[in-house]
PLY file of the C-alpha trace (Angstrom):
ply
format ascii 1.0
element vertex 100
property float x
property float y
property float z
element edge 99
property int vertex1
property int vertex2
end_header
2.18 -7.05 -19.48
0.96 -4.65 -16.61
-1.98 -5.53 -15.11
-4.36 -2.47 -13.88
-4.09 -1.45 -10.58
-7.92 -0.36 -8.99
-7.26 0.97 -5.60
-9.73 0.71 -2.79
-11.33 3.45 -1.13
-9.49 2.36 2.37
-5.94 2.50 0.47
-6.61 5.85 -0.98
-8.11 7.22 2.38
-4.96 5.56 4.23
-2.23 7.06 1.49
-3.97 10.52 1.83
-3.87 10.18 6.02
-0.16 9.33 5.80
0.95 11.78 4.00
-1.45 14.50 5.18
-0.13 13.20 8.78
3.66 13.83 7.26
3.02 17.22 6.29
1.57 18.62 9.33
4.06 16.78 11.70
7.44 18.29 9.72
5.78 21.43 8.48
6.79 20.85 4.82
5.33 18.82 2.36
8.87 17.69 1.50
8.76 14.48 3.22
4.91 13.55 2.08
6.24 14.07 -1.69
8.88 11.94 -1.86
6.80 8.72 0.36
3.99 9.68 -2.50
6.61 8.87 -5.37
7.99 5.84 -3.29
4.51 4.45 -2.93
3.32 5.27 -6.71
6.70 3.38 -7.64
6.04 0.80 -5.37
2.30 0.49 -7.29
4.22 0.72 -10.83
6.36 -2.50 -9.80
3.63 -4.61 -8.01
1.25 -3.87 -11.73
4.34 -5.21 -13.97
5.73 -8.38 -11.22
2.69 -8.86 -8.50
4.76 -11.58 -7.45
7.07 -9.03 -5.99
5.23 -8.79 -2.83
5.34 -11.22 0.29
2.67 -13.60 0.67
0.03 -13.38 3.95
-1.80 -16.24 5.21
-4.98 -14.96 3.30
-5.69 -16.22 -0.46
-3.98 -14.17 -3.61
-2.82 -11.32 -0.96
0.29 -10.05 -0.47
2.26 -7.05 0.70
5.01 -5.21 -0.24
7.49 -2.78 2.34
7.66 1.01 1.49
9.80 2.20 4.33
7.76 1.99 7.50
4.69 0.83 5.40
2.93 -2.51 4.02
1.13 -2.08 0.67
-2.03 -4.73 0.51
-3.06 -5.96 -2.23
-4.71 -8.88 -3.88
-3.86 -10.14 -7.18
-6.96 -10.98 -9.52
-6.89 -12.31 -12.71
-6.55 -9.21 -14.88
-6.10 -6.54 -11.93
-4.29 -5.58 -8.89
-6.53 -4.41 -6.07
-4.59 -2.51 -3.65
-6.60 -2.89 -0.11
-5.00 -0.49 2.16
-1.78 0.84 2.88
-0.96 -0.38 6.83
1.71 1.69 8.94
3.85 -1.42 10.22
4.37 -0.14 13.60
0.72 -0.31 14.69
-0.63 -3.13 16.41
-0.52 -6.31 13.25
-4.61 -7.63 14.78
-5.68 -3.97 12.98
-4.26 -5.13 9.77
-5.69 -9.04 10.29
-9.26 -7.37 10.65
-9.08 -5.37 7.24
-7.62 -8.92 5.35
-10.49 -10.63 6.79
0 1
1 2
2 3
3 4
4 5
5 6
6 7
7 8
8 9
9 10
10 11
11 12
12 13
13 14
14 15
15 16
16 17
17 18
18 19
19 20
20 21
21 22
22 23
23 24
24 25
25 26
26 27
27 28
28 29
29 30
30 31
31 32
32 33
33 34
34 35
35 36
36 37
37 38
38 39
39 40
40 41
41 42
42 43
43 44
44 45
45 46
46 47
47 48
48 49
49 50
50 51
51 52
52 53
53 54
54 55
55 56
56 57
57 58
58 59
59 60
60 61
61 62
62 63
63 64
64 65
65 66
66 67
67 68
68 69
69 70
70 71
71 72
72 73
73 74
74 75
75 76
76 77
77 78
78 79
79 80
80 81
81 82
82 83
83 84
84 85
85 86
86 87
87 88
88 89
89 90
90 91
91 92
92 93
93 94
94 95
95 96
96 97
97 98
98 99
């Protein structure tokens, strides 16, 4: 069974920059549309196997690759909490600081 996936204020204001980001750097919102369906599909399979993701050196989180991105999340008893969507080509101390 699926668990419910609650996402976190800093993954929805990170998922909103990317693709925002997309659409004014190509001038279409082509691009941002399709990563939005990858990253909702990505979601979809981390709710029904939240195994699927790699484990991180902090408790119960993991992350799983969407093209150039890392999905964060934390698997809770009943939910998924997705913790922010990190862009893999920044500087990884960034991402240590939000898992802390």
């Amino acid at each position: 069974m699926a668990k419910k996936i609650i996402w976190s204020d800093k993954a929805q204001n990170d998922r909103k920059e990317i693709l925002l980001y997309w659409k004014e750097r190509n001038k279409s919102s082509i691009y941002s549309r399709k990563l939005n369906i990858l990253i909702i599909d990505a979601t979809k399979a981390i709710a029904n196997f939240p195994n699927i993701g790699k484990l991180t050196g902090y408790k119960n989180t993991r992350v799983k690759i969407v093209r150039d991105y890392l999905i964060v999340y934390k698997e809770l008893e009943n939910e998924i909490v997705l913790i922010a969507i990190w862009d893999a080509r920044q500087n990884p101390l960034k991402l240590q600081k939000i898992l802390q």
